[in-house]
DOKOLVO-777199 format. One record per atom (N, C-alpha, C, O): x, y, z; residue in three letters. Coordinates in steps of 0.1 Angstrom, whole numbers, plus 5000, padded with zeros to 4 digits. Layout:
XYZala
...
This chain:
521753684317unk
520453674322unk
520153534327unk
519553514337unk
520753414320unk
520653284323unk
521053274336unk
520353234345unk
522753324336unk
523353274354unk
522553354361unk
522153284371unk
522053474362unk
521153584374unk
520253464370unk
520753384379unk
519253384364unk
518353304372unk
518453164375unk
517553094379unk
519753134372unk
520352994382unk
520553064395unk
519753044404unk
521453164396unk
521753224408unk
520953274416unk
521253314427unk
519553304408unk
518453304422unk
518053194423unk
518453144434unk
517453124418unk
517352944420unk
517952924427unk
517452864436unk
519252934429unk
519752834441unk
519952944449unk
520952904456unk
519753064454unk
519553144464unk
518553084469unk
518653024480unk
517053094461unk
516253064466unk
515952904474unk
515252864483unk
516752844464unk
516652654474unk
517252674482unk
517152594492unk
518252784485unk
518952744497unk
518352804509unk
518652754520unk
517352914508unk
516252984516unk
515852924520unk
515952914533unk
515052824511unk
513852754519unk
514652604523unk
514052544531unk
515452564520unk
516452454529unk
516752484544unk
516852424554unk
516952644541unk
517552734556unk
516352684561unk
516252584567unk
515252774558unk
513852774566unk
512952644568unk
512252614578unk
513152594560unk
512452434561unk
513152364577unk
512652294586unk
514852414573unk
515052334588unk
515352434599unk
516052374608unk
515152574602unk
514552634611unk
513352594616unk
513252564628unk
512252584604unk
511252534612unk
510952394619unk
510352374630unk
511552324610unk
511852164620unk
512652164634unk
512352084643unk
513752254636unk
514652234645unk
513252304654unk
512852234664unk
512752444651unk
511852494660unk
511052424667unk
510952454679unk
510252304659unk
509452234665unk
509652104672unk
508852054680unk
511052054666unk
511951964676unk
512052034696unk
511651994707unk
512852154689unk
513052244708unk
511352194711unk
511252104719unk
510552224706unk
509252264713unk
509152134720unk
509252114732unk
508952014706unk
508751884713unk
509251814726unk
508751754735unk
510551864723unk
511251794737unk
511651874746unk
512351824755unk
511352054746unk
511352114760unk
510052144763unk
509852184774unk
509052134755unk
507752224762unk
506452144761unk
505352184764unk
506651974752unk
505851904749unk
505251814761unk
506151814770unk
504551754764unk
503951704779unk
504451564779unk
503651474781unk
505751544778unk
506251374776unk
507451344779unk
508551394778unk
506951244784unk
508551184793unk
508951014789unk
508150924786unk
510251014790unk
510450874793unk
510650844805unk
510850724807unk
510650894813unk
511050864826unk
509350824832unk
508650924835unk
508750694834unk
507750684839unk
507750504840unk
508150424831unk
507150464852unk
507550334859unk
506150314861unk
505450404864unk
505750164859unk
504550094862unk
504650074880unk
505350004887unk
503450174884unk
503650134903unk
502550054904unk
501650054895unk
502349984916unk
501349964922unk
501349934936unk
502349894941unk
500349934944unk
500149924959unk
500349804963unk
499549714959unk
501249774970unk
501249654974unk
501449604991unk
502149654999unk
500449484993unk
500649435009unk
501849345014unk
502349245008unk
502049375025unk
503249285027unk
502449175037unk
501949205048unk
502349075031unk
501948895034unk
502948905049unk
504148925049unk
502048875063unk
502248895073unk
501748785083unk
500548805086unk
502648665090unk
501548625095unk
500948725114unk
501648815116unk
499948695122unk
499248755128unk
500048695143unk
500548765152unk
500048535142unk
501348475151unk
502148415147unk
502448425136unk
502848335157unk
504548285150unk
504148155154unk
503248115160unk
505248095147unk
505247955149unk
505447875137unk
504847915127unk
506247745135unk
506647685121unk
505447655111unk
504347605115unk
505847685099unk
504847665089unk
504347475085unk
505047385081unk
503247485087unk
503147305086unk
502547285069unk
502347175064unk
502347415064unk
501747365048unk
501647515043unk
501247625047unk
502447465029unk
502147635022unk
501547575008unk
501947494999unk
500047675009unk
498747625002unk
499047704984unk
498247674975unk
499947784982unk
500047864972unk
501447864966unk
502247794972unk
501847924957unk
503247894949unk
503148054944unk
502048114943unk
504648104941unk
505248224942unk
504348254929unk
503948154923unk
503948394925unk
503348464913unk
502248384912unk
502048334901unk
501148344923unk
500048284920unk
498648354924unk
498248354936unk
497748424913unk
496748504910unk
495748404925unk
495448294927unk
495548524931unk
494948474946unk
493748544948unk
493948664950unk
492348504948unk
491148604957unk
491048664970unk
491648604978unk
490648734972unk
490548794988unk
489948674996unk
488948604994unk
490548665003unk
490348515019unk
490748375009unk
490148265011unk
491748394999unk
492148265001unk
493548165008unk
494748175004unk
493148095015unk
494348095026unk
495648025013unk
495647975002unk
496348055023unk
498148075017unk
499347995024unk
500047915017unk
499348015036unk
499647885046unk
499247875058unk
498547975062unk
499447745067unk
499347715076unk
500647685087unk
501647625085unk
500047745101unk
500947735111unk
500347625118unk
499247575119unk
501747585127unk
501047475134unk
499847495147unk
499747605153unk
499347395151unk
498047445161unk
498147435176unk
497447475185unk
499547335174unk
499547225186unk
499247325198unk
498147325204unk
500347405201unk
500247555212unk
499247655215unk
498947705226unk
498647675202unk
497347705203unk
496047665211unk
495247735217unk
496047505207unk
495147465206unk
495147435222unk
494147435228unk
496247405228unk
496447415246unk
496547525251unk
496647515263unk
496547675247unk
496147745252unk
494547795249unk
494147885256unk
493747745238unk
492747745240unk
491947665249unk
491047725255unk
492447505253unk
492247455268unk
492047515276unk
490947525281unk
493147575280unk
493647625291unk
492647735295unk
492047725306unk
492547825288unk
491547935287unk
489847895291unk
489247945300unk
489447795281unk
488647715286unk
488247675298unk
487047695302unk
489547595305unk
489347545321unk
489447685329unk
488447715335unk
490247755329unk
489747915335unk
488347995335unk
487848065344unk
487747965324unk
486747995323unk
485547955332unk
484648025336unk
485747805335unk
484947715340unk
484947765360unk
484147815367unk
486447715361unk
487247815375unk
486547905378unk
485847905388unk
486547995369unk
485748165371unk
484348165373unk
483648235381unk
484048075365unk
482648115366unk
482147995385unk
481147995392unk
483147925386unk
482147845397unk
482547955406unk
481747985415unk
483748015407unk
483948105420unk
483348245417unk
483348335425unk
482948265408unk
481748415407unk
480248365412unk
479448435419unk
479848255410unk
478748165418unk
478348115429unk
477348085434unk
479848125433unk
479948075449unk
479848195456unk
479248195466unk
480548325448unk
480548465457unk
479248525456unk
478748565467unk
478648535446unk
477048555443unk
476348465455unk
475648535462unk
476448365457unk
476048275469unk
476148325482unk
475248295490unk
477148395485unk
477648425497unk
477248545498unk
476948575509unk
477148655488unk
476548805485unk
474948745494unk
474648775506unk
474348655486unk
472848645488unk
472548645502unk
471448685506unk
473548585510unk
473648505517unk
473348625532unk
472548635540unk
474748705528unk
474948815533unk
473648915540unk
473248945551unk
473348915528unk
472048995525unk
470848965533unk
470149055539unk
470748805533unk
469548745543unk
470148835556unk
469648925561unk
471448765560unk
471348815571unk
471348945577unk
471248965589unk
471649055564unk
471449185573unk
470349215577unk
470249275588unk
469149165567unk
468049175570unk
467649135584unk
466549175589unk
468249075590unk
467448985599unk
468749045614unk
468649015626unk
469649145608unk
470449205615unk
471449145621unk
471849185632unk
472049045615unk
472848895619unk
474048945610unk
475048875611unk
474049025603unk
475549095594unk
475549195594unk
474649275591unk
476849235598unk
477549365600unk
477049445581unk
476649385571unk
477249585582unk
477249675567unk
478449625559unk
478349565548unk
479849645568unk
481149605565unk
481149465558unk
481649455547unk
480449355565unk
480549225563unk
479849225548unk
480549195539unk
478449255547unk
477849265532unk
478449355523unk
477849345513unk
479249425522unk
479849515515unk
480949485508unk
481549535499unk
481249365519unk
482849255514unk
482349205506unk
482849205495unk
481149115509unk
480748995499unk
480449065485unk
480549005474unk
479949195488unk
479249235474unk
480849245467unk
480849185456unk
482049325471unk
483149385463unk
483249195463unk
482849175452unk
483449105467unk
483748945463unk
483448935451unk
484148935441unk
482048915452unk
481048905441unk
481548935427unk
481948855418unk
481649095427unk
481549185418unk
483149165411unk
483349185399unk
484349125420unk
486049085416unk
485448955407unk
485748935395unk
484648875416unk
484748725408unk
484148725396unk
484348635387unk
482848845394unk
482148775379unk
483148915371unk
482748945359unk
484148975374unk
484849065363unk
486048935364unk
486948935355unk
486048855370unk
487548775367unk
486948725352unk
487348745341unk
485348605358unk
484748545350unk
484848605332unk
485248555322unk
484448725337unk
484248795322unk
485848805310unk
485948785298unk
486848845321unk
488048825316unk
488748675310unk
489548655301unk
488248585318unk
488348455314unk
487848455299unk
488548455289unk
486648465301unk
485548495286unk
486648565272unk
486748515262unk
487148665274unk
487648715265unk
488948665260unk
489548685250unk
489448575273unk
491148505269unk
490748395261unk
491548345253unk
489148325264unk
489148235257unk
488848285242unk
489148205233unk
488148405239unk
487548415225unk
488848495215unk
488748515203unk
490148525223unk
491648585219unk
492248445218unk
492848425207unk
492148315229unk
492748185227unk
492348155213unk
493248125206unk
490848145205unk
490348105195unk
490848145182unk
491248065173unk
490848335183unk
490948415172unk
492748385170unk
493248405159unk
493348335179unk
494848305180unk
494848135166unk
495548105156unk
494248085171unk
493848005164unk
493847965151unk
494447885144unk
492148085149unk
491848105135unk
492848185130unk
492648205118unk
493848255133unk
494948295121unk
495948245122unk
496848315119unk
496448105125unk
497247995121unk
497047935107unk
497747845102unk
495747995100unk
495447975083unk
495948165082unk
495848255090unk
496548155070unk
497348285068unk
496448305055unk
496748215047unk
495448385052unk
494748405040unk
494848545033unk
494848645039unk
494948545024unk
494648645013unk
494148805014unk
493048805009unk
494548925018unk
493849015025unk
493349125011unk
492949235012unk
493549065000unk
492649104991unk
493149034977unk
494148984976unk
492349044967unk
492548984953unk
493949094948unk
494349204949unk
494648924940unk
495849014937unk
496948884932unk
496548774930unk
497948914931unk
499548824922unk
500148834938unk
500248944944unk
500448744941unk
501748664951unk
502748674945unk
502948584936unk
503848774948unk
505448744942unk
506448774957unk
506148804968unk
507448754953unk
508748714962unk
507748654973unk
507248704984unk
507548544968unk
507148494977unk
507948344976unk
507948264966unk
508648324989unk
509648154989unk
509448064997unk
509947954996unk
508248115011unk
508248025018unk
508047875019unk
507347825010unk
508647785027unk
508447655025unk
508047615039unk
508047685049unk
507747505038unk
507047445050unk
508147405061unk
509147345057unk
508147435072unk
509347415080unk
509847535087unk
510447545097unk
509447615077unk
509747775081unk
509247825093unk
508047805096unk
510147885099unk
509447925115unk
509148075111unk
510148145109unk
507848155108unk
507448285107unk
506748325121unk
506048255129unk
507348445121unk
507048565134unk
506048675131unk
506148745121unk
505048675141unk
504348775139unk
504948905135unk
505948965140unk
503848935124unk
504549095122unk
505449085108unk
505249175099unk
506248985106unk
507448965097unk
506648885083unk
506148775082unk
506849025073unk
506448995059unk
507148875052unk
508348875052unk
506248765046unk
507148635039unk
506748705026unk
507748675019unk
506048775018unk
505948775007unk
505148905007unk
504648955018unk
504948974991unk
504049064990unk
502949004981unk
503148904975unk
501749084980unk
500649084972unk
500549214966unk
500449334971unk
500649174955unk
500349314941unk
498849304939unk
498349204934unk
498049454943unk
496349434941unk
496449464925unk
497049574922unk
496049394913unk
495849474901unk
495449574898unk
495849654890unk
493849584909unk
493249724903unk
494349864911unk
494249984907unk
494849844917unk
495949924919unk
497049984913unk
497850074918unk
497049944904unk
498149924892unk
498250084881unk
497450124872unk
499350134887unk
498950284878unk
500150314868unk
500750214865unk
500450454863unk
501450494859unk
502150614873unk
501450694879unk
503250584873unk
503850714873unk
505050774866unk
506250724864unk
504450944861unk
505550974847unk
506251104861unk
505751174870unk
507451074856unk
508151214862unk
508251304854unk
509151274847unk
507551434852unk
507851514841unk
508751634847unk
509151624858unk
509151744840unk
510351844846unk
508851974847unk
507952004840unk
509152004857unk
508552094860unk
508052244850unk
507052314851unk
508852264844unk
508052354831unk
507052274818unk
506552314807unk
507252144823unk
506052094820unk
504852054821unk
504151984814unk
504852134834unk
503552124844unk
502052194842unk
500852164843unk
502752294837unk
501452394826unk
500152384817unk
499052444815unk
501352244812unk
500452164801unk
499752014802unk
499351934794unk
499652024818unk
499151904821unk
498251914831unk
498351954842unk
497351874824unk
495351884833unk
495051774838unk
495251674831unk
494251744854unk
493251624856unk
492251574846unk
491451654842unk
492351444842unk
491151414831unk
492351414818unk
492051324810unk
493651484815unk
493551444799unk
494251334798unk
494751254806unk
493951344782unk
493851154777unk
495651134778unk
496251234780unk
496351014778unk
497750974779unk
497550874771unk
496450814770unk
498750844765unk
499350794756unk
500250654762unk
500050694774unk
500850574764unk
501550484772unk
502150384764unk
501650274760unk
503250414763unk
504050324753unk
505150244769unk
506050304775unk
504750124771unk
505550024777unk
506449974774unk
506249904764unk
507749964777unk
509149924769unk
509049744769unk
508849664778unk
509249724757unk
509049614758unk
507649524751unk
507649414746unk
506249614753unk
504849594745unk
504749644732unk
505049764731unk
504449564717unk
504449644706unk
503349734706unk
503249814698unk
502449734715unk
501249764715unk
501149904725unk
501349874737unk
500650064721unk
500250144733unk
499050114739unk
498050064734unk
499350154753unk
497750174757unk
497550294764unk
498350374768unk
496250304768unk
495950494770unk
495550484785unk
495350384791unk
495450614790unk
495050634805unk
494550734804unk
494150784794unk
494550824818unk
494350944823unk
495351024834unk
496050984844unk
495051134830unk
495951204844unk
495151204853unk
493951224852unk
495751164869unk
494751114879unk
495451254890unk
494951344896unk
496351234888unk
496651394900unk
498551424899unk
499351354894unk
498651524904unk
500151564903unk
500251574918unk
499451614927unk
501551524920unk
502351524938unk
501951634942unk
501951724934unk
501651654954unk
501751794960unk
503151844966unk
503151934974unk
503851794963unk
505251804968unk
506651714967unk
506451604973unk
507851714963unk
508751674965unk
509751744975unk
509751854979unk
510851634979unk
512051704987unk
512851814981unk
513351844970unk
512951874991unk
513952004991unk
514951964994unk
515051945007unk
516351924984unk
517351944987unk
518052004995unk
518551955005unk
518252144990unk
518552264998unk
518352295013unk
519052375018unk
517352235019unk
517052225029unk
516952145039unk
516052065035unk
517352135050unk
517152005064unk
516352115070unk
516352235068unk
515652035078unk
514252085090unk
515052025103unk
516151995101unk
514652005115unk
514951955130unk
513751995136unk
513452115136unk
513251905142unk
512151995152unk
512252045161unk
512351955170unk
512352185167unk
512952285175unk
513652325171unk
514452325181unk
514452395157unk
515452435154unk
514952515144unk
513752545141unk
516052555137unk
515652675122unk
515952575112unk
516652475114unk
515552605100unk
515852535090unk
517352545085unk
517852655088unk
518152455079unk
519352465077unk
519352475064unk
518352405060unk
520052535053unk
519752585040unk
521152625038unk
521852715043unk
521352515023unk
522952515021unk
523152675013unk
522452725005unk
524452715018unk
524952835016unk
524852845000unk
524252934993unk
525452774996unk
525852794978unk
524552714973unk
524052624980unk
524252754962unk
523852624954unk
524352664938unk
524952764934unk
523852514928unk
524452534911unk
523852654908unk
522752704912unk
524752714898unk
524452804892unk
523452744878unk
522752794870unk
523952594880unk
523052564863unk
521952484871unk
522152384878unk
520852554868unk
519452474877unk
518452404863unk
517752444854unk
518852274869unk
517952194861unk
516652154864unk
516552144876unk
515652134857unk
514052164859unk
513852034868unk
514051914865unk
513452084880unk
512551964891unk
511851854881unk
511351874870unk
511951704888unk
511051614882unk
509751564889unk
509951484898unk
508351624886unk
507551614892unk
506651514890unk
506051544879unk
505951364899unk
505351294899unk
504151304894unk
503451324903unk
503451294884unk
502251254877unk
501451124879unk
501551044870unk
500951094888unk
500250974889unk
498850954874unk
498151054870unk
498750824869unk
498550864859unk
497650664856unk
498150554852unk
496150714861unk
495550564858unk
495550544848unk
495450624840unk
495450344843unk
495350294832unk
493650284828unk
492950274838unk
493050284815unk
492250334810unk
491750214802unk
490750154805unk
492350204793unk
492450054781unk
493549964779unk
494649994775unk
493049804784unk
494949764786unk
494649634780unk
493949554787unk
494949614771unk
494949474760unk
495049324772unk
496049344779unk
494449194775unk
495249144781unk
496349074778unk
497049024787unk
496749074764unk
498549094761unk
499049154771unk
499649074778unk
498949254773unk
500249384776unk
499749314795unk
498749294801unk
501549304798unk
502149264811unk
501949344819unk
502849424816unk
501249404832unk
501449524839unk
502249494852unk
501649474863unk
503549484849unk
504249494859unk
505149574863unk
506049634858unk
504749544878unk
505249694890unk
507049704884unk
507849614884unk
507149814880unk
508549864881unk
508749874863unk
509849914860unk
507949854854unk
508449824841unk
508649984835unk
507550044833unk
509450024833unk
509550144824unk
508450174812unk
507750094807unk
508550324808unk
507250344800unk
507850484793unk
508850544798unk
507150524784unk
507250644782unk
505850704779unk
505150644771unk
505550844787unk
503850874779unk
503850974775unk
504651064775unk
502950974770unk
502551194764unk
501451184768unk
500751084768unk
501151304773unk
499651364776unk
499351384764unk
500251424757unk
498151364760unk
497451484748unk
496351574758unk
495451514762unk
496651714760unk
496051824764unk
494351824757unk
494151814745unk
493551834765unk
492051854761unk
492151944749unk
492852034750unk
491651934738unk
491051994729unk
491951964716unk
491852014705unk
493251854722unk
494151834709unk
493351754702unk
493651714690unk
């Protein structure tokens, strides 16, 4: 009678050893195939690429690389000398234009007495007026090369096109920059989001609005956010497009299909000013689903 009840005793520990880790392994699968969390999630943010508007060597650079900048605060300067002679120049055209739109207006008037008095041809007043009318559209064009000569000018100061961190940024003075050609970027902060790549059967369990969790590799500290929206699409492998043609769609594909990684854009919420938010830093998050 003694051994029959050791021998269910340890039938029975060994039951609930079985089942105790049944149910743990159960809830392990769940956790990490069907739970709403990834490691795969990178700190992004929008960023401008620092551009000057014209070219020409840099005569002073007013800021230093990773330096917290307001919207319109200038950054460097180009030189003026070329500028500032074709603002002249523009100038003396202007002046040009306007005496010979004055003189033709003179000669229009002029015209005019005499048809009245029948001393000019229709033809002859009809010239002076198209005179006229060429010289004050020259005048006007003058007008606008000088206020393009100016605005050429005023962006020889290269300023700030919104609040934000200056990085890769190296320029030095001496530097010849070209319109169009980025010397640096600006990271806007409030721009500053998550994005988690989650696998696509874990899409079900993830709503606009719920709360996230954000563990930063590298911060001892979490901080929380929201789900702000899910991609409306990624690339199709399997498929090339051409415009005017059929789609091309590779013959075979794997037989072992692993779950799509789908972009979760995902704003920050509460963020200690400890914790670094910088573009590219790895993260891992969990959603917690409304009503957990």
């Amino acid at each position: 009678m003694k051994n029959l009840t050791i021998t269910s005793g340890r039938a029975l520990l060994t039951l609930s050893m079985v089942s105790c880790a049944a149910v743990l392994s159960w809830h392990l699968w769940s956790y990490y195939m069907e739970a709403p969390w990834t490691r795969d999630a990178h700190i992004r943010a929008d960023i401008i690429r620092l551009a000057p508007d014209v070219s020409g060597p840099v005569t002073e650079v007013l800021v230093s690389d990773n330096a917290q900048v307001e919207k319109g605060t200038p950054l460097f300067r180009i030189e003026t000398d070329r500028f500032d002679l074709a603002l002249r120049e523009a100038e003396a055209q202007v002046q040009s234009s306007k005496a010979a739109a004055e003189l033709a207006r003179t000669d229009f008037e002029r015209y005019l007495l005499l048809a009245s008095k029948e001393a000019a041809s229709l033809k002859e007043r009809q010239h002076a007026e198209s005179q006229m009318r060429q010289a004050d559209a020259a005048h006007q064009s003058a007008l606008v090369a000088v206020d393009l000569a100016k605005l050429n000018l005023d962006r020889t100061i290269v300023k700030a096109p919104a609040s934000g961190k200056i990085t890769n940024f190296s320029l030095r003075r001496g530097n010849y920059v070209s319109a169009g050609s980025a010397v640096g970027v600006l990271v806007e902060r409030p721009s500053i989001y998550i994005a988690g790549y989650f696998e696509e059967t874990k899409l079900p369990r993830i709503h606009i609005g719920d709360r996230v969790k954000i563990d930063i590799m590298g911060e001892p500290q979490s901080v929380t956010g929201r789900v702000a929206g899910v991609a409306a699409g990624i690339e199709d492998r399997e498929r090339s497009d051409a415009a005017g043609s059929l789609a091309s769609v590779a013959p075979t594909f794997s037989w072992v299909r692993l779950a799509q990684r789908i972009p979760v854009r995902i704003e920050f919420e509460d963020v200690p000013d400890a914790v670094q938010l910088v573009a590219g830093r790895t993260a891992t998050v969990s959603v917690e689903p409304k009503g957990d």
